[in-house]
Backbone as a chain_set.jsonl record, in Angstrom:
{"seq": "XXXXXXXXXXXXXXXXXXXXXXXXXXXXXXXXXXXXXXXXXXXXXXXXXXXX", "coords": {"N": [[7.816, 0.083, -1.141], [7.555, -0.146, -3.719], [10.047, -0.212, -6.512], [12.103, -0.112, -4.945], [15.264, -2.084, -3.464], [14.2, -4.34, -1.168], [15.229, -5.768, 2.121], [14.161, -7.83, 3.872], [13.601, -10.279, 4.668], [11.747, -11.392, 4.163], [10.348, -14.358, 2.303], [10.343, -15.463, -0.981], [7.731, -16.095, -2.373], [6.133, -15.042, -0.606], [7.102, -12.554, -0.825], [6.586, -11.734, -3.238], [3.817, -12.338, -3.615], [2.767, -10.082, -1.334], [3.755, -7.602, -3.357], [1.818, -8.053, -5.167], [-0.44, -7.102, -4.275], [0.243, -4.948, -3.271], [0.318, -3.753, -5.908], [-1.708, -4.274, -7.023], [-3.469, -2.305, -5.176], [-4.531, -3.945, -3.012], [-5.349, -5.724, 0.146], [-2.814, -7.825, 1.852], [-3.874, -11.366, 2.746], [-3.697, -12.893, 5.765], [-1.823, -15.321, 7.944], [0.618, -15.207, 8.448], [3.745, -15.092, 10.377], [6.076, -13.606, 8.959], [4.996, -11.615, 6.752], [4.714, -9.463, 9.107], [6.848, -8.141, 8.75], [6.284, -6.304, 6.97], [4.846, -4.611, 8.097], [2.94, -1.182, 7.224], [3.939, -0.843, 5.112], [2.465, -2.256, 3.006], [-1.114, -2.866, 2.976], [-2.464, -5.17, 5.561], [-4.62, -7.681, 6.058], [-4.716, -9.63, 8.893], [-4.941, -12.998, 9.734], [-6.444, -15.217, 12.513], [-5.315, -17.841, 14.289], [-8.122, -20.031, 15.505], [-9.418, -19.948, 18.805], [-8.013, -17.725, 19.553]], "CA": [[8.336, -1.136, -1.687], [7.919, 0.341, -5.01], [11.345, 0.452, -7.301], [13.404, -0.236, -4.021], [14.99, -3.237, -2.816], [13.664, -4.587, -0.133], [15.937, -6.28, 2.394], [13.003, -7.796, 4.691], [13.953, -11.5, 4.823], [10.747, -12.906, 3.717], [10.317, -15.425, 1.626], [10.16, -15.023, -2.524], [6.659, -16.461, -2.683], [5.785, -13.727, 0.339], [7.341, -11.086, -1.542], [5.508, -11.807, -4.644], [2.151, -11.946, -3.079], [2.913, -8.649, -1.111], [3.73, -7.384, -4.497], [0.303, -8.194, -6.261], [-1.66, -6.737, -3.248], [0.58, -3.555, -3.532], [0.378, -3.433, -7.104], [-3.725, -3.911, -6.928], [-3.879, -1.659, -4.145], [-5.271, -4.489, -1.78], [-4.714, -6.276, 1.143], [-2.792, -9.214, 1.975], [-4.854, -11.441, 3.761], [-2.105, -13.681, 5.841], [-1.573, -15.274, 9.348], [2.659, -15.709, 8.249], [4.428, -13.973, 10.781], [6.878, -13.249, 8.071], [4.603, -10.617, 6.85], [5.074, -8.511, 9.993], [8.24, -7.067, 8.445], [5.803, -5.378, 5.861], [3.569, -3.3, 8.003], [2.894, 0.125, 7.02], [4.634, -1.013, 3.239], [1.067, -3.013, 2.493], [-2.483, -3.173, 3.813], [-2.198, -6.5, 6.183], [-5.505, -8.536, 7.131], [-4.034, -11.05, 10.129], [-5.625, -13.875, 10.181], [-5.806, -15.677, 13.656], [-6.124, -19.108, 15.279], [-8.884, -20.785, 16.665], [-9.063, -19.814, 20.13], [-7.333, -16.599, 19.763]], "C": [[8.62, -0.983, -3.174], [9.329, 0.781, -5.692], [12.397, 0.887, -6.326], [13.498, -1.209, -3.884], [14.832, -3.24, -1.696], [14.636, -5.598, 0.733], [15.058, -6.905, 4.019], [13.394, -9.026, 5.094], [12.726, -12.206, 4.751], [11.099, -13.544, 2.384], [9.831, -15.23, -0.384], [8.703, -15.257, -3.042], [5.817, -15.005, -1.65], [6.121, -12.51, -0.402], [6.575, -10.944, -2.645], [3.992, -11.186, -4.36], [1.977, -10.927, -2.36], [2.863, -7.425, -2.341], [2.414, -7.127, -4.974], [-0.266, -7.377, -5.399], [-1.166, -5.068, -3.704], [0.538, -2.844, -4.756], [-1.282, -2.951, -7.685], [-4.327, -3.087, -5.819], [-5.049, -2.321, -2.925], [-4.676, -5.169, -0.997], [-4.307, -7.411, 1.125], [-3.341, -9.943, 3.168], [-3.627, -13.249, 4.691], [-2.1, -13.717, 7.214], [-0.04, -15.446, 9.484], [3.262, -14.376, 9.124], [5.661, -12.824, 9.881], [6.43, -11.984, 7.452], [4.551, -9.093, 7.9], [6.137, -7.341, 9.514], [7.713, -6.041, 7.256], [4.454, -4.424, 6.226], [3.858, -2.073, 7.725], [3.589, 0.279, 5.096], [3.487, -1.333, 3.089], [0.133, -3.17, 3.501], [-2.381, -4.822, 4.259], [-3.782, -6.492, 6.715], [-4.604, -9.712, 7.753], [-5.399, -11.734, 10.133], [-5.358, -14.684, 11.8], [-6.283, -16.948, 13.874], [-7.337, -19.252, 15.87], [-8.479, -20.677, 17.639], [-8.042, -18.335, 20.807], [-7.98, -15.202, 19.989]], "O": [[9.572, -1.478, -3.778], [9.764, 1.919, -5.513], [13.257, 1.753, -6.492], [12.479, -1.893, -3.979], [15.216, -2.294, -1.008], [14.984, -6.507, -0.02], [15.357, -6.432, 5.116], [13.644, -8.931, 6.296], [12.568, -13.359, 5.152], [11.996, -13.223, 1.605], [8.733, -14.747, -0.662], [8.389, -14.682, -4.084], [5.044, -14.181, -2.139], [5.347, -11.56, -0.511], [5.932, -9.918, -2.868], [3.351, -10.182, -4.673], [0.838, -10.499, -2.548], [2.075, -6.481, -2.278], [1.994, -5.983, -5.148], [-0.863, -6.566, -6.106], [-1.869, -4.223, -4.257], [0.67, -1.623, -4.829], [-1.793, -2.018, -8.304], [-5.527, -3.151, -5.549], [-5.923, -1.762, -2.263], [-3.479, -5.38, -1.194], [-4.996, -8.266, 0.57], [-3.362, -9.474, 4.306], [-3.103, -14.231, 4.165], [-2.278, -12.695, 7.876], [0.471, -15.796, 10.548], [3.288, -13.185, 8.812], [5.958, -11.657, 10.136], [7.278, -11.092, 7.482], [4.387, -7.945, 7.485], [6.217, -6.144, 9.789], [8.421, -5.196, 6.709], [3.593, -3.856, 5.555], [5.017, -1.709, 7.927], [3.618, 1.192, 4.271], [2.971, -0.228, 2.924], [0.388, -3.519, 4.654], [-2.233, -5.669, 3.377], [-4.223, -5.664, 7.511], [-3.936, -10.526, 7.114], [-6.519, -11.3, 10.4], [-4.212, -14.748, 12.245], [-7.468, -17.238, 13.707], [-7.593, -18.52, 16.826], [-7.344, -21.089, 17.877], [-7.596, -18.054, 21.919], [-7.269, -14.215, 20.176]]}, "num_chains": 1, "name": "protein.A"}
């Protein structure tokens, strides 16, 4: 993700906070499917539903 653009279709607040995690070398912690389009770019904790 580093010093490329990214053509992912999330959201500018999503990209940001992907950003910080990748920048601090930690995870984003996130049940937004929107994140999906950034596995293997950033460490992903999924959060899940109740009942899941």
């Amino acid at each position: 993700m580093e010093g490329r653009p990214v053509s992912s279709g999330i959201s500018f607040a999503d990209g940001f906070a992907a950003a910080l995690a990748q920048t601090l070398g930690a995870q984003a912690v996130t049940g937004d499917p929107e994140f999906g389009a950034l596995e293997g770019e950033i460490g992903i904790l999924w959060l899940r539903e109740e009942g899941e």
